[in-house]
Structures are given as C-alpha cells and as structure tokens.
ZANU-636008 format. One record per residue (C-alpha): residue number from 1; x, y, z; residue in three letters. Coordinates in steps of 0.001 Angstrom, whole numbers, plus 500000, padded with zeros to 6 digits. Example, Ala and Ser with C-alpha at 12.3 -4.5 7.8 and 13.67 -1.06 7.14 Angstrom:
! ZANU-636008
num east north up residu
1 512300 495500 507800 ALA
2 513670 498940 507140 SER
This chain:
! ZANU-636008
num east north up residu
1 985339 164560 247075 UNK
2 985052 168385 248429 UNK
3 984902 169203 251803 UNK
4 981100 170286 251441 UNK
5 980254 166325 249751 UNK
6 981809 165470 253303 UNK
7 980024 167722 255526 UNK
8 976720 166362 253602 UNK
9 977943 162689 254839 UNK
10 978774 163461 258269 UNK
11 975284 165150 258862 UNK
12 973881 162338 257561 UNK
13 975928 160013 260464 UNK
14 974843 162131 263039 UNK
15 971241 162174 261830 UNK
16 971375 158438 262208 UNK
17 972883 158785 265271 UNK
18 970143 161126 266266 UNK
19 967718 158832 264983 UNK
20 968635 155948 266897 UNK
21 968587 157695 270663 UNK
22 964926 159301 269556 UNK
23 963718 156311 268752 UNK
24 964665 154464 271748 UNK
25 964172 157087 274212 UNK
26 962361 160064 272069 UNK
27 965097 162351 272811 UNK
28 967566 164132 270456 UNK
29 970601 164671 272139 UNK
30 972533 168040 272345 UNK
31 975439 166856 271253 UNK
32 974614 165975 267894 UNK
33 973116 168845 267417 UNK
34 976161 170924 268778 UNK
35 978260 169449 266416 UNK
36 975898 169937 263272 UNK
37 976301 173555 264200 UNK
38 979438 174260 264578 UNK
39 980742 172078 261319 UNK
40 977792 173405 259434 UNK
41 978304 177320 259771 UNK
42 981890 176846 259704 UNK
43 981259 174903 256124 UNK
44 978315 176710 254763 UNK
45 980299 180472 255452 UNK
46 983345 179409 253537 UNK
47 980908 178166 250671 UNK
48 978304 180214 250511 UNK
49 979512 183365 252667 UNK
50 976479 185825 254518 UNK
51 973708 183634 253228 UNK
52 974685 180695 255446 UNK
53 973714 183062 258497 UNK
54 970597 184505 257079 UNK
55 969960 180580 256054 UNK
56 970296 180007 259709 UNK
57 968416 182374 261393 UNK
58 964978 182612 258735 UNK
59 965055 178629 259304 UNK
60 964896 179288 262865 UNK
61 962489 182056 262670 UNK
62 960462 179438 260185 UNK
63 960869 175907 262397 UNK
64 959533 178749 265605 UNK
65 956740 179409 263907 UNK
66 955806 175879 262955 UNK
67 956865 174604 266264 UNK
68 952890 173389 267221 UNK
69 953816 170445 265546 UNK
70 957427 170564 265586 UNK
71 959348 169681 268753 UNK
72 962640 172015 270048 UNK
73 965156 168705 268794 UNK
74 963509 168966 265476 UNK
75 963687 172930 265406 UNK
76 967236 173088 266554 UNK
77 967914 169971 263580 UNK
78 966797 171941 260682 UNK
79 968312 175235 261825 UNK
80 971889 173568 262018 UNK
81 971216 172282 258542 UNK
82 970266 175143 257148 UNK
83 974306 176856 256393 UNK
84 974619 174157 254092 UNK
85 972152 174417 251826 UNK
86 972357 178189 251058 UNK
87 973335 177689 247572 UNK
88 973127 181032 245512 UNK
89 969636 182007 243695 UNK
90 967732 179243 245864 UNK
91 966204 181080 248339 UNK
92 962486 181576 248752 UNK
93 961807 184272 251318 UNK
94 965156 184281 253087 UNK
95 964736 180562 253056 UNK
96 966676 177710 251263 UNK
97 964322 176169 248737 UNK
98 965799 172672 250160 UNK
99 965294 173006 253576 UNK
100 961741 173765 252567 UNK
101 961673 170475 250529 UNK
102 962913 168211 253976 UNK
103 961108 170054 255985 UNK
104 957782 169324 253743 UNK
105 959042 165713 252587 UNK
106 959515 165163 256817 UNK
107 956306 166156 257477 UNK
108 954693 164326 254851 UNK
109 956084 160819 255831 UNK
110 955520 161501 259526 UNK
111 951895 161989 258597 UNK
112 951618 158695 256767 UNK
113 951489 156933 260015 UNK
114 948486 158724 261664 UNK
115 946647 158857 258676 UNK
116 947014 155186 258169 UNK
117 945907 154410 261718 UNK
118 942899 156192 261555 UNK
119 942064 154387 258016 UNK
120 942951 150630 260013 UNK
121 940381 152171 262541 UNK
122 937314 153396 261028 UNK
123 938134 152039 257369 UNK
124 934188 149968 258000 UNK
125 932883 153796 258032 UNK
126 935133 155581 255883 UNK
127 935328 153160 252459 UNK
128 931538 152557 251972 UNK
129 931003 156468 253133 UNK
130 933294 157477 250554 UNK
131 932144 155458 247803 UNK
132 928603 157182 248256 UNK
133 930055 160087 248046 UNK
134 931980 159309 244822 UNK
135 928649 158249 243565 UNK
136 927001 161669 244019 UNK
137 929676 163344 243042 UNK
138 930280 161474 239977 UNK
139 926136 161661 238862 UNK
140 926695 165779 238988 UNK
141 929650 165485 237254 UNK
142 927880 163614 234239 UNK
143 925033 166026 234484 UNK
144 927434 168684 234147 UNK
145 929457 167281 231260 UNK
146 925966 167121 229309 UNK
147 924545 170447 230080 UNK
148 927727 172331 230711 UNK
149 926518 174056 233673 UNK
150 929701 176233 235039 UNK
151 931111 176391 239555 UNK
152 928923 173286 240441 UNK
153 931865 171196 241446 UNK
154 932408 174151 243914 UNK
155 929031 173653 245579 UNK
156 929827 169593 245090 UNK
157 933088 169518 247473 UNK
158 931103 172002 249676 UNK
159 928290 169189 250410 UNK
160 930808 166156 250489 UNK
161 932647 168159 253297 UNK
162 929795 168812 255187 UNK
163 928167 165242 254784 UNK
164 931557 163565 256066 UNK
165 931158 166446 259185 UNK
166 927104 165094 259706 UNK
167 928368 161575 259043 UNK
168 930801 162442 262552 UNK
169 927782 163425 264405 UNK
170 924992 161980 263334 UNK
171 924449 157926 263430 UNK
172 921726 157496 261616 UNK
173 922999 159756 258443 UNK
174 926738 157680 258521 UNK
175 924080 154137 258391 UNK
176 922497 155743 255186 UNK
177 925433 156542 253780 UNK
178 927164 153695 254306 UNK
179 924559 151490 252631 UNK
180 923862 153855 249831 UNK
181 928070 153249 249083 UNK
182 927534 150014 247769 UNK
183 925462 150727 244858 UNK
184 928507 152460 243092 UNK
185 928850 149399 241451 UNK
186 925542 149547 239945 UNK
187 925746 153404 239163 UNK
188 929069 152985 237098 UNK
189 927433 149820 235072 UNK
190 924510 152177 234533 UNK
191 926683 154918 233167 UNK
192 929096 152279 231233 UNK
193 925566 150942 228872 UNK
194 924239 154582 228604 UNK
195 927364 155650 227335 UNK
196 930288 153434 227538 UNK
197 932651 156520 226008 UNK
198 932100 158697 228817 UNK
199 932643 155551 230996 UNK
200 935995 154896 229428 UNK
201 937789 158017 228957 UNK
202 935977 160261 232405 UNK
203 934169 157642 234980 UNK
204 936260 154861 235547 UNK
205 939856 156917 236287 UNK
206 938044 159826 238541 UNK
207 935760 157422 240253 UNK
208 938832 155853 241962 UNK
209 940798 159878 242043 UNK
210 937345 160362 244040 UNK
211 937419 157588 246354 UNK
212 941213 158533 247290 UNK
213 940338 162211 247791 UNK
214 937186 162039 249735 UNK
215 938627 159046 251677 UNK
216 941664 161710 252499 UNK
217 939660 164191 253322 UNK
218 937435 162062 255624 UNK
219 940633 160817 257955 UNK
220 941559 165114 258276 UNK
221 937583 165004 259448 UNK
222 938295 162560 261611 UNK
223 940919 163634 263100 UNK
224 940360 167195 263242 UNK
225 936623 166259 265442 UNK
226 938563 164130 267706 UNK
227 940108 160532 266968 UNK
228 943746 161519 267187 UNK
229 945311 158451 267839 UNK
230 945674 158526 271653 UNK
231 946795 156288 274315 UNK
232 946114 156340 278530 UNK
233 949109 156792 280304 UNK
234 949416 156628 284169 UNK
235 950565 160097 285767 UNK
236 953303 157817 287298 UNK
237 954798 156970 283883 UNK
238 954510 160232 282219 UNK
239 958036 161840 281044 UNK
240 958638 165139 279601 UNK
241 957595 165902 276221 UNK
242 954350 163481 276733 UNK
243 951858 165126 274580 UNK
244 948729 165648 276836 UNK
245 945252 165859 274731 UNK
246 943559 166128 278139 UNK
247 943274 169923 278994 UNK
248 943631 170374 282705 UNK
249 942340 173191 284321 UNK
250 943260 174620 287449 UNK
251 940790 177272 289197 UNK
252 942227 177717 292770 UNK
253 941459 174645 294612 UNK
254 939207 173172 291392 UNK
255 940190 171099 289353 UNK
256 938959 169993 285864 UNK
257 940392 167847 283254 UNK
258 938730 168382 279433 UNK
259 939184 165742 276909 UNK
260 939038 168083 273689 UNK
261 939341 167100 270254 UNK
262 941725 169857 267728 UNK
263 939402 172346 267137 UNK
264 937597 172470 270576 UNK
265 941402 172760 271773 UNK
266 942606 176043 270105 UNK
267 938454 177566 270362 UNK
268 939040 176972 273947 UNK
269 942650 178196 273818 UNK
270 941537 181134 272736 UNK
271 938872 181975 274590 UNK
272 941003 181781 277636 UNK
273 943273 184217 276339 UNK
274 941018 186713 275072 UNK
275 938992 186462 278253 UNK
276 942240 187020 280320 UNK
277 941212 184469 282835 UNK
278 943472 183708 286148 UNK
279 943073 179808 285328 UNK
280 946136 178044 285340 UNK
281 945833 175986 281880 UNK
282 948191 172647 281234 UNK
283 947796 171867 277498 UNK
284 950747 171018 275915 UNK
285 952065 171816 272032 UNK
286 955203 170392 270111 UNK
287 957274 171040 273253 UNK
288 955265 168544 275189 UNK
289 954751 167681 279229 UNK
290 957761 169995 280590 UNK
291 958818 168668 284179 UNK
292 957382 171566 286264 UNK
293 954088 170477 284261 UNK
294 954353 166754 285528 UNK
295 955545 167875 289003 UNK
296 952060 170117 289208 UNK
297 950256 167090 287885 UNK
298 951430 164340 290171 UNK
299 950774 166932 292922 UNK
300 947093 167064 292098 UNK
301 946697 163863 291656 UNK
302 947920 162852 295019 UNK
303 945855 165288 296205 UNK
304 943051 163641 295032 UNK
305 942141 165950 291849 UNK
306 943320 164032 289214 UNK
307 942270 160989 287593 UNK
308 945148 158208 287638 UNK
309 945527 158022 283985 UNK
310 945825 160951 281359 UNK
311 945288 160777 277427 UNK
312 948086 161068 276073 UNK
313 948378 161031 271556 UNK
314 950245 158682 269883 UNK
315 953539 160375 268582 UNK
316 956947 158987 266395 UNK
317 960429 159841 266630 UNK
318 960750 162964 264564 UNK
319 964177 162556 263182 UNK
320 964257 159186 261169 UNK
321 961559 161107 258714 UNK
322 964140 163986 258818 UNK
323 966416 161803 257324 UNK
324 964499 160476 255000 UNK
325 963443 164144 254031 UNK
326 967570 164854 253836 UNK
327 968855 161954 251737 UNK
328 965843 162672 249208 UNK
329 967127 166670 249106 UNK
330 970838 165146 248965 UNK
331 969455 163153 245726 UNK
332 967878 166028 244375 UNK
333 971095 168471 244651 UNK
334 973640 165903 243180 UNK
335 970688 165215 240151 UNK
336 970291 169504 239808 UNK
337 966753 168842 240021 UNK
C-alpha cells in the first residue's frame, strides 16, 4: 500500500471522527481539520507537485462562494481535501473533478432529508396535485404525438410551474386540483382502449417520470414560498451557528422580527443593501447565530423587544454526508471511473 492509499484512509478516520462530534454537538473540531491539512499538502505536493496548492486554494475560493449553504467546518473540510485529489488532467476550472463529485454527492444526500420532510408533510396536497398535473400534461403530450405540433412541452412545464405556485396561494385552486388528480386513473384507461400502443410503449413509463418530476418540483415550490422545515427555539437555548429564519430588525430603539420565507429573504436582503439603510439586520447564512448575534438578541429580549422564542430551520450534521460523498469518490478513483 503507498503512502497516498494511506493518507486516503486516515482522512477517512478523521472524517468519522469529525462526524461523530458534529453530530452530537454540531461542531467540527479544529483539530481534525488541522491535521487533514498539514498531512494532506504535505502528501498531495510530493504526488502531485504545484497543483496540490492551486487544488487548495480554487477549492477554497469555490466552498467561499457556496458558503450560503455551506458552513466554515464544511468549507475548511473540503479545502484540506482538496491536495489529494489533484491528480494530473482532472481539473475543471482550477478545480479537481473529484472534489466537485463529493462536494455534489454531499449536497445531494444532505438534501434527501428536507425534501423528504416536506413530502411526510404536505404529501395529502402534493400526490393528488401532481397526479392532475401528470394528467394535463400527459393529454398535450398525446395531442402532440398525433399532430406533431413543435415547443409545446415548453409552454406545458411553464403552466405546471405556475399552477403548483397558485396551488401555494390560492385554496380554492389546490381543492380543484386535488380532486381533478384522481381521475388519472380513468384518463390512462381512456388512452389504453383508444390506443393501447401508445399506452404501452409512451403513457404508462412517463406518467410515473411525470408524477416524480412534478412531485420534485412541487417540494422546491414549497420550500422556496416558505415551509422550510423549522423549529421554535427559546432565545435562552440558542447556541452559535443556530440558523435564524426570523429576520430581526433593529431601527434605533424599534424593534421588528420578520418571519420570511427564501425568496422574501434575499428580495428583502437586497433591498436593504441597495437602499443603504442604517438598520442593524440579524439574518443569518451557512455561518449561523455568531455569539455577538445571540448576546444582541438576549439583550433585546430582556429588554422587552423580543418574543421568547425564535424560528429557527431544521439543519443536519454536515460531515457524515461528506463522508459518504468521499468513500463514493474513493470508489470511483480505485475503479478509474
């Protein structure tokens, strides 16, 4: 076994390690970190000379700019990973290919669990909504494979986007759709005795491709106009790098506290910015609740200006998806896929 087939084991100990502490206590401690480092660039230079450090510092530069979603453990995790994986003629602007892979294959598997919550919540809405959907969508699609009319599935996904956005706001329209769901059944029996061909080799696979996309693209609806999974936390029990999806608002001796979903969050963001306004603003990103920012908030609140409890979203332990993300990479190498 070479020293680098070593150095790919002992990250993978200290990822564990890692892995452990975050989830008990959703920190990642320096040390393991530290010591990813300083074996890694010490490894990757004798292997893979200069392109270890550029490997380092575009993964930083790339884990900065993703760091909305990415907390300073998780940044500082890929970075030391990155000298080892700077194998020759795999580098995709600057980058190592691989470290793109975990960093995508983390990401993915860390947004399983949201996803899934949301479905376990509003699943009653979502299913029978989708299947309507599917319906519509598969009725054009028959239309079009008879009269061969060209961009309609364009105008198609268009409408289905915007009906799941109405369905959001509008009761009434989610009841009709809803109800109008369960005659899918009926449609696709319709379809199989008109032309049973058609049925067999187009309807039946793409009905349930449909179902799965539109039911997708409902939860990113979702979540995206406000049902992040979120908890209430007392100020008293908050701890630094709480994710707040209250925005607090501090105008001199006012006070106001805005529960905003995503995109109400970075339109207000920005607004502040561009308006240059003298507000103080608390609204946390990757990095979480930093301790001045709790100190400031259990001030106000014993002052009176803050509500006792705080919404706080739902978030995992970062690293045990990073590992997952590195042993799959690991497989990958050793396979030359």
């Amino acid at each position: 076994m070479d020293i680098l087939s070593i150095t790919y084991i002992i990250n993978f100990l200290l990822l564990i390690l890692a892995s452990i502490t975050d989830i008990k206590e959703r920190i990642i401690p320096h040390k393991y970190t530290i010591a990813m480092f300083l074996i890694n660039i010490v490894v990757g230079y004798y292997y893979f000379g200069f392109d270890a450090i550029i490997a380092l510092f575009s993964t930083f530069i790339l884990c900065l700019i993703l760091s909305i979603g990415m907390g300073g453990g998780d940044v500082k995790i890929f970075t030391a990973l990155a000298p080892i994986f700077a194998y020759p003629d795999s580098f995709v602007f600057y980058i190592p290919k691989y470290i793109l892979y975990m960093i995508g294959i983390s990401m993915f598997v860390a947004a399983i669990f949201p996803i899934l919550k949301i479905l376990m919540k509003y699943w009653k809405d979502i299913i029978p909504s989708a299947l309507y959907l599917a319906m519509i969508l598969g009725i054009i699609q028959y239309i079009v494979y008879l009269y061969k009319i060209p961009y309609v599935s364009v105008i198609v996904w268009a409408y289905i986007i915007i009906s799941i956005y109405i369905s959001r706001k509008v009761p009434k329209y989610k009841e009709y759709t809803k109800k109008l769901g369960f005659l899918l059944p009926v449609y696709m029996l319709i379809i199989y005795f008109i032309d049973p061909i058609y049925f067999i080799k187009h309807l039946l696979l793409s009905s349930i491709i449909y179902i799965g996309e539109i039911s997708l693209i409902s939860i990113v609806i979702y979540a995206l106009t406000g049902v992040e999974i979120s908890d209430k936390k007392s100020i008293d029990e908050l701890k630094e790098g709480d994710i707040l999806k209250d925005i607090i608002i501090i105008d001199k001796n006012n006070v106001e506290v805005k529960n905003l979903n995503i995109i109400k969050r970075i339109k207000f963001l920005i607004e502040n910015e561009i308006k240059k306004s003298n507000k103080k603003i608390i609204a946390t990103d990757g990095e979480g609740l930093s301790e001045e920012d709790i100190k400031l908030i259990k001030k106000l609140y014993n002052e009176g200006k803050l509500p006792k409890e705080l919404n706080i979203i739902k978030t995992y332990p970062f690293v045990p998806f990073v590992v997952i993300g590195y042993t799959i990479v690991l497989v990958m190498i050793y396979l030359k896929i």
